[in-house]
C-alpha positions as CSV (number, residue, x, y, z in Angstrom):
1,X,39.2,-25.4,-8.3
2,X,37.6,-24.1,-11.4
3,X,40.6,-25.9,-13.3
4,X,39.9,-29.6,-12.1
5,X,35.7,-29.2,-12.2
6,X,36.4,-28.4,-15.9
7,X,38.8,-31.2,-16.4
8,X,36.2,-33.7,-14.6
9,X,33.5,-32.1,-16.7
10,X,35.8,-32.9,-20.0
11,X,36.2,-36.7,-18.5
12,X,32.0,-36.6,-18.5
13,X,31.7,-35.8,-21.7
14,X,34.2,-37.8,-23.1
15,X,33.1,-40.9,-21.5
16,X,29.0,-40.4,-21.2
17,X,28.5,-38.3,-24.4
18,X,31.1,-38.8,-26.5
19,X,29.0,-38.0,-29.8
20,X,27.6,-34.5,-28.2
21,X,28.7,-31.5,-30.2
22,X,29.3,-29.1,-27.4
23,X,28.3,-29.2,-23.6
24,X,28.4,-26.2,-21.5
25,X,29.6,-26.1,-18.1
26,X,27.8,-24.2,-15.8
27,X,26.2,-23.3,-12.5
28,X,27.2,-21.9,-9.1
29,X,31.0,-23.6,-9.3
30,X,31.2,-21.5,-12.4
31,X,30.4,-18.4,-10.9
32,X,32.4,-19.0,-8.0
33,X,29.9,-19.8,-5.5
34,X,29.8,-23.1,-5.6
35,X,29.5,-25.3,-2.1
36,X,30.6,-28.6,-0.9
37,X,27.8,-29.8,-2.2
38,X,27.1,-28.1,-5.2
39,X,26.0,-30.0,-8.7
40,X,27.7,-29.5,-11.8
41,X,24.9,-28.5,-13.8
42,X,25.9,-29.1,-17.8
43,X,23.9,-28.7,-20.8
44,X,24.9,-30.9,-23.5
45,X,24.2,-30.5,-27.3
46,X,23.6,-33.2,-30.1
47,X,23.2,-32.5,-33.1
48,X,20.0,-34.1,-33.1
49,X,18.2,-36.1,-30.7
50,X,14.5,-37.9,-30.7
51,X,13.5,-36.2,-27.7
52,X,15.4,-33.6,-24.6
53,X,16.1,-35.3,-21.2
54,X,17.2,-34.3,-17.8
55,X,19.3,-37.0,-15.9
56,X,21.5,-36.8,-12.3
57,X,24.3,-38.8,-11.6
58,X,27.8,-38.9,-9.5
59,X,31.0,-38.3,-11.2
60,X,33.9,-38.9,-9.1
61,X,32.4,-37.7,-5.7
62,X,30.8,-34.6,-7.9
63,X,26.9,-34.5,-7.9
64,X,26.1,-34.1,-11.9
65,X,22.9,-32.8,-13.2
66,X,22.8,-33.0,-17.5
67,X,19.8,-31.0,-19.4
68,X,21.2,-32.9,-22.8
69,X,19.2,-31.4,-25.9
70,X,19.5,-31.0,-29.4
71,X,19.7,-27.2,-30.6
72,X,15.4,-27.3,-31.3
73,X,14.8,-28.8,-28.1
74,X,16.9,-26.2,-26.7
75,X,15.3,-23.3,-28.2
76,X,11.4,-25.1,-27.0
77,X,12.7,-25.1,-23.2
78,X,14.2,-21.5,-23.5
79,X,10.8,-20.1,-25.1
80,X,8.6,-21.5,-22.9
81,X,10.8,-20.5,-19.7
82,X,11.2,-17.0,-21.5
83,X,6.9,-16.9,-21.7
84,X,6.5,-18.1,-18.0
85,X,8.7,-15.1,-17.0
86,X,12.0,-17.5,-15.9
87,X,15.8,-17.3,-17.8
88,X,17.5,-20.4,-16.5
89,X,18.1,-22.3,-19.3
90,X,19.3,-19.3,-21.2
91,X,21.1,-18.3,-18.2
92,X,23.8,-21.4,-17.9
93,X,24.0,-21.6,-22.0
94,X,25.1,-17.8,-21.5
95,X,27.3,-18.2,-18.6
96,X,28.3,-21.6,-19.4
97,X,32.5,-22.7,-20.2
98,X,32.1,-24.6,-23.4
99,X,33.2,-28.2,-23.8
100,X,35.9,-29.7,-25.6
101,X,36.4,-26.1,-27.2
102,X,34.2,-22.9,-28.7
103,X,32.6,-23.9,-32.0
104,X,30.1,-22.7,-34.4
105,X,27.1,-23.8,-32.7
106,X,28.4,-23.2,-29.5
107,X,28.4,-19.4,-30.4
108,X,25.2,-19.4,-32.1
109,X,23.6,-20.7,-28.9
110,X,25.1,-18.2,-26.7
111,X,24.1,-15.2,-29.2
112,X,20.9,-16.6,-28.9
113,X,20.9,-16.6,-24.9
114,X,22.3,-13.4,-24.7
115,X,19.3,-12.3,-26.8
116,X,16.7,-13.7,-24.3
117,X,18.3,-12.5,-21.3
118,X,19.1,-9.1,-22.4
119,X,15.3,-8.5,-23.5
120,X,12.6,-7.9,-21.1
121,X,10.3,-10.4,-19.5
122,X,6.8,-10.5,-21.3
123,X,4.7,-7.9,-19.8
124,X,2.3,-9.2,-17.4
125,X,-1.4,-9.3,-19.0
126,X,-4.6,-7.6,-16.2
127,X,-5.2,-11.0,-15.4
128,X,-1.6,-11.8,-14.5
129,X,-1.8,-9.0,-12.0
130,X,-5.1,-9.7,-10.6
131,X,-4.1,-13.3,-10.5
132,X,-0.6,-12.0,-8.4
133,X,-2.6,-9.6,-6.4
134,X,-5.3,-12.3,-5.2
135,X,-2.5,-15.1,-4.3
136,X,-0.8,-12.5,-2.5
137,X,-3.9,-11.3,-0.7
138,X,-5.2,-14.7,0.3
139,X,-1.5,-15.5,1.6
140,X,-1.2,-12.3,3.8
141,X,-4.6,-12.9,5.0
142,X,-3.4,-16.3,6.6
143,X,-0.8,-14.7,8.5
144,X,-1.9,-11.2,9.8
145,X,-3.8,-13.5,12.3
146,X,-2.5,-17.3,12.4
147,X,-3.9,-19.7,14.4
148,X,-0.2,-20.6,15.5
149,X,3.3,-19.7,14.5
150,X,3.5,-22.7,11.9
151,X,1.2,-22.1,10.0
152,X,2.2,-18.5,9.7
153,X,5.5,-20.0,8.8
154,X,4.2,-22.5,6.4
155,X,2.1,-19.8,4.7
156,X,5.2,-17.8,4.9
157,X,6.8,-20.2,2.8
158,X,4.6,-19.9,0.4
159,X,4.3,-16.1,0.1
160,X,7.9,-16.2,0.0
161,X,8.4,-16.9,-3.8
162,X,4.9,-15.7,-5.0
163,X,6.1,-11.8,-3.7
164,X,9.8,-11.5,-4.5
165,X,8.3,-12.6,-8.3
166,X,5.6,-10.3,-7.8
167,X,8.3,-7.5,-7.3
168,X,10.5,-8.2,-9.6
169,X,8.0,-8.8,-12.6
170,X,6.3,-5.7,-12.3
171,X,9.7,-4.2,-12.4
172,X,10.7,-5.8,-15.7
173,X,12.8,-8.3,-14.1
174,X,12.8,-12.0,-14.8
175,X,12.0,-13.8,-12.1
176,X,13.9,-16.2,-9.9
177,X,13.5,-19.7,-8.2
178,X,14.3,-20.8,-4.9
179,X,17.6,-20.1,-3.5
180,X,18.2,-17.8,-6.9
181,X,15.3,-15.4,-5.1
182,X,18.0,-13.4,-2.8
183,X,20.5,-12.8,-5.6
184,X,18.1,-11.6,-8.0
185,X,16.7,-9.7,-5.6
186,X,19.9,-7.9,-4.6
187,X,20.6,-7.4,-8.0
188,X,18.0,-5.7,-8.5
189,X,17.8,-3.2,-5.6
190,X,20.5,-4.4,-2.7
191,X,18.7,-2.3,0.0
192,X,14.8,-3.7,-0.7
193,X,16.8,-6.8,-0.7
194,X,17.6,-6.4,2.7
195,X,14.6,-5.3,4.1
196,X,13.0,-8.6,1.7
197,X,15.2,-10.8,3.5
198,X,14.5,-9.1,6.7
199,X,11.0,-9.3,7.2
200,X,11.2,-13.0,6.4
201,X,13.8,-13.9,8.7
202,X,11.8,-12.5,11.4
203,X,8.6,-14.1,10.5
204,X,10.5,-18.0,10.0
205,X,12.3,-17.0,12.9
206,X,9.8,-15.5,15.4
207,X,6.4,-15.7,13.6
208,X,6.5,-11.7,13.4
209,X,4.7,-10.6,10.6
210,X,4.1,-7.0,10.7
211,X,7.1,-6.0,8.5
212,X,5.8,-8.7,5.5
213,X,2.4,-7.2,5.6
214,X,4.0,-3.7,5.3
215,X,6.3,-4.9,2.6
216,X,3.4,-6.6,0.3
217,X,1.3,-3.9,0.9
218,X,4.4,-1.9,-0.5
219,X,5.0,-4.1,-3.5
220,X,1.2,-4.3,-4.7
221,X,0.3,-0.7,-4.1
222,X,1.7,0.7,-7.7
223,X,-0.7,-2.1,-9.3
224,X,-4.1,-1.7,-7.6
225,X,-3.1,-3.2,-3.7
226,X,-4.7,-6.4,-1.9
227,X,-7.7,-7.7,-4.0
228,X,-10.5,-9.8,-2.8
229,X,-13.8,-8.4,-3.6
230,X,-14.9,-9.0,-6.9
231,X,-11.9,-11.5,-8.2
232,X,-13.2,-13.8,-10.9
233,X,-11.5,-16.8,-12.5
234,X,-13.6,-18.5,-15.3
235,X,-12.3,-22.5,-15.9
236,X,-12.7,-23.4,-19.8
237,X,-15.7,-24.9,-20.9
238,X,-14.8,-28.7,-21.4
239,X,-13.8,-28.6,-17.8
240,X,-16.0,-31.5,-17.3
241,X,-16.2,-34.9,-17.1
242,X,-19.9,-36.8,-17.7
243,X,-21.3,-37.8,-14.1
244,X,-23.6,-40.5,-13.1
């Protein structure tokens, strides 16, 4: 399978960016996970361009999304997902098969990837934490007693995201998005994974929530527990707008 998604991937390139220097194939058919329904995720490489885009499109029955840059766009996107705590970018110019052939830049770009990912997630600042502590708080506070299963499951949903990144950034881990959340997770530590995955299943599922609460409780404990009382966010001065 991998075979023919790299010979569509070539046809792509030839016929939609035929003046790209290198594009790198990448994504969960790379890894060998892909779906019926997976993307081909590719990030394409121009020498220069006047400004980065994103664009979707069908190839053949394939669902293609393009992150096209120029090597300084490229390197904006990765530092600013590298400050926020997130690797993706890097992560499918690392992983990424490159198209037509390895090249100079090609290599260079994947050094610098490497680099990123193999380097530790900026440390969280005390107001990072307290900001991470509060969400959390708020969030279990809506579900150790919900009005109905719902909205236990719709804060669920929420609370979801904002822990698993809690856990893994306070373990020097980058964090993850969506459906990436499980396998980072796992990564990390295969049996809190499980017990992650879990106590979700049973709140979405049945609207329990005792093994969540446990679980946060568990995860915020080495950085100072729930927080409520006494949390303080200042907005910047020219937050304002004249009113008459």
């Amino acid at each position: 399978m991998l075979d023919n998604v790299v010979r569509i991937a070539k046809e792509i390139c030839c016929g939609k960016y035929p003046d790209a220097t290198v594009t790198f194939l990448a994504g969960s058919i790379v890894r060998g996970e892909g779906t019926p329904y997976s993307d081909l995720d590719l990030v394409v490489i121009f020498d220069e361009l006047p400004n980065a885009y994103r664009e979707s499109f069908y190839f053949q029955d394939y669902p293609v999304e393009a992150f096209v840059h120029d090597p300084e766009t490229l390197h904006y996107f990765i530092e600013r997902e590298r400050v926020a705590g997130l690797c993706i970018m890097a992560q499918m110019v690392s992983e990424g098969i490159e198209l037509p052939e390895t090249c100079a830049l090609s290599q260079s770009l994947k050094e610098f990837a490497h680099s990123v990912i193999s380097a530790q997630p900026p440390e969280l600042s005390e107001e990072d934490l307290r900001k991470a502590r509060y969400n959390i708080t708020n969030l279990i506070d809506d579900i150790r007693s919900p009005r109905s299963k719902e909205e236990a499951v719709a804060s669920g949903t929420l609370l979801y995201e904002s822990l698993a990144n809690c856990y893994l950034r306070i373990n020097n881990l980058w964090e993850a998005k969506g459906k990436t959340i499980p396998r980072k997770l796992k990564l990390a530590d295969s049996e809190f994974c499980l017990r992650f995955c879990g106590g979700f299943q049973k709140l979405f599922a049945g609207g329990e929530t005792e093994e969540v609460i446990a679980l946060s409780e568990e995860i915020l404990e080495p950085i100072g527990g729930f927080l409520f009382e006494g949390h303080k966010l200042n907005a910047p001065p020219d937050n304002r707008k004249a009113f008459s």
